[in-house]
N, C-alpha and C positions, 0 to 999 in steps of 0.2 A: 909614175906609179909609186915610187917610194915615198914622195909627199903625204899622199891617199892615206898611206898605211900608218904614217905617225899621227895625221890625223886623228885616223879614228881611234889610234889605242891611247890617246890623248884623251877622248871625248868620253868614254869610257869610265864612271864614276868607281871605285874601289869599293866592296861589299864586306862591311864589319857587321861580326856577328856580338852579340851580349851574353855572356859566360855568367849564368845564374847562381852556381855554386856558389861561386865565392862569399855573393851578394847573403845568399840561406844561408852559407857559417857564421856570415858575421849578426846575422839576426836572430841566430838562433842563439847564439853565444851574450846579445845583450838581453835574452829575453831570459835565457838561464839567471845572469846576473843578479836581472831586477827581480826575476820570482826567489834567488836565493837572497838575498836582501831587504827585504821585504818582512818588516815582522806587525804584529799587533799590541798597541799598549792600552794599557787599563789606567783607570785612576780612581781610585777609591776615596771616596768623599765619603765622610761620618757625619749623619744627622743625628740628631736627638726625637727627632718623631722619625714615627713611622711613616712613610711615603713608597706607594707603588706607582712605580714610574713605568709608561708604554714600554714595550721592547722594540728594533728596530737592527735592522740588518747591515745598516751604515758601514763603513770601513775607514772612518776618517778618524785620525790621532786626537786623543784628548788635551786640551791644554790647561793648565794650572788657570782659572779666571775666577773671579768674586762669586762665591756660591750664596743665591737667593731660593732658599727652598720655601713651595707652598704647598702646606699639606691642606686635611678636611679640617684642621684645627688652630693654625697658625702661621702665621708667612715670617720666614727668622733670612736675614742677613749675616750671614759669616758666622753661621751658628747662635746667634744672638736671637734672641723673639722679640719682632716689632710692633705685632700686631696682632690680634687674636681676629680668626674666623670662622663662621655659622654659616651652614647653606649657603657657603661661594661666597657670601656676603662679609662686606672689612668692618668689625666692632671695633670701637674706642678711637676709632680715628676720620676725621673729617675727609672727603672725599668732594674734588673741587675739581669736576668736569671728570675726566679721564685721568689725574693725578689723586695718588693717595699721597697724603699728604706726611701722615709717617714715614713712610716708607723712603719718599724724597729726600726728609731732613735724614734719615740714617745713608742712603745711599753717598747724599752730596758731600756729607762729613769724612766721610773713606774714602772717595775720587782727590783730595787733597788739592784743592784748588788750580794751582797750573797744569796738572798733569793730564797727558794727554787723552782723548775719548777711550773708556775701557770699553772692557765687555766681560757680561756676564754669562755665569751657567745659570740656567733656570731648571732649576729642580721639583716639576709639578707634580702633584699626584693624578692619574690618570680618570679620575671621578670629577676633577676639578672644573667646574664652569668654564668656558673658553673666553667671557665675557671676564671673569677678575684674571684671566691669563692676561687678555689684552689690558688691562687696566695694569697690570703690572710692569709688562712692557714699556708702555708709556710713559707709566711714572721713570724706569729704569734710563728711556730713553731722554728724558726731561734732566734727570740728574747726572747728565754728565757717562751715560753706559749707553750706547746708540749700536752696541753689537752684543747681539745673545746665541747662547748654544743650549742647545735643550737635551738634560741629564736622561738619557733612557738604557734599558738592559741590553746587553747583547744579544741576540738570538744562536 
């Protein structure tokens, strides 16, 4: 009989329970952190034209990149004007395929040859053709810029 009995309080698995407190301080505690922590930065680019840019509710950090602004009047490089434009259309400069061809020799001169693929801001105006957008891209991504962020307000 005393065999039986060690038996079975042998066979008998242990019953652990999961204390969830603990588990909610400590989540609530990283969750304080990160919402205390947590700020919004601006970056304030100065154009020389006028450019209304979409608004957009985004929450992502600006970062310092090569500003390409296109307005209804002219597409400028680092504040510089490369090119002048009429109804979405690129005046005084050759256009070869999906590359404008201005725009390439000022981009590729500022990429400084070895240095690694940039990225640019695209600062469009919001009237703007979506066809010279992509033509811009392209060209941007041709000369050495194969990552873009697109400049809009905050909401």
């Amino acid at each position: 009989m005393l065999g039986k009995g060690i038996l079975a309080a042998e066979s008998v698995e242990p019953r652990m329970s999961l204390n969830l407190t603990a588990l909610m301080d400590i989540l609530s505690n990283l969750l304080f952190f990160l919402l205390a922590s947590y700020t919004t930065q601006e970056l304030e680019v100065k154009t020389k034209t006028r450019v209304d840019l979409p608004s957009s509710t985004s929450e992502l950090s600006p970062a310092k990149d090569l500003v390409v602004t296109v307005s209804t009047g002219e597409i400028q490089v680092a504040g510089t004007t490369v090119l002048h434009v009429k109804d979405s259309q690129v005046q005084g400069s050759p256009v070869e395929g999906e590359k404008i061809v201005a725009l390439f020799q000022r981009l590729h001169e500022l990429r400084k040859g070895n240095t690694p693929p940039g990225t640019i801001l695209l600062m469009a105006d919001r009237s703007i053709d979506t066809e010279l957008i992509t033509k811009v891209l392209k060209t941007a991504g041709m000369a050495g810029f194969p990552n873009a962020r697109f400049g809009v307000l905050a909401r």
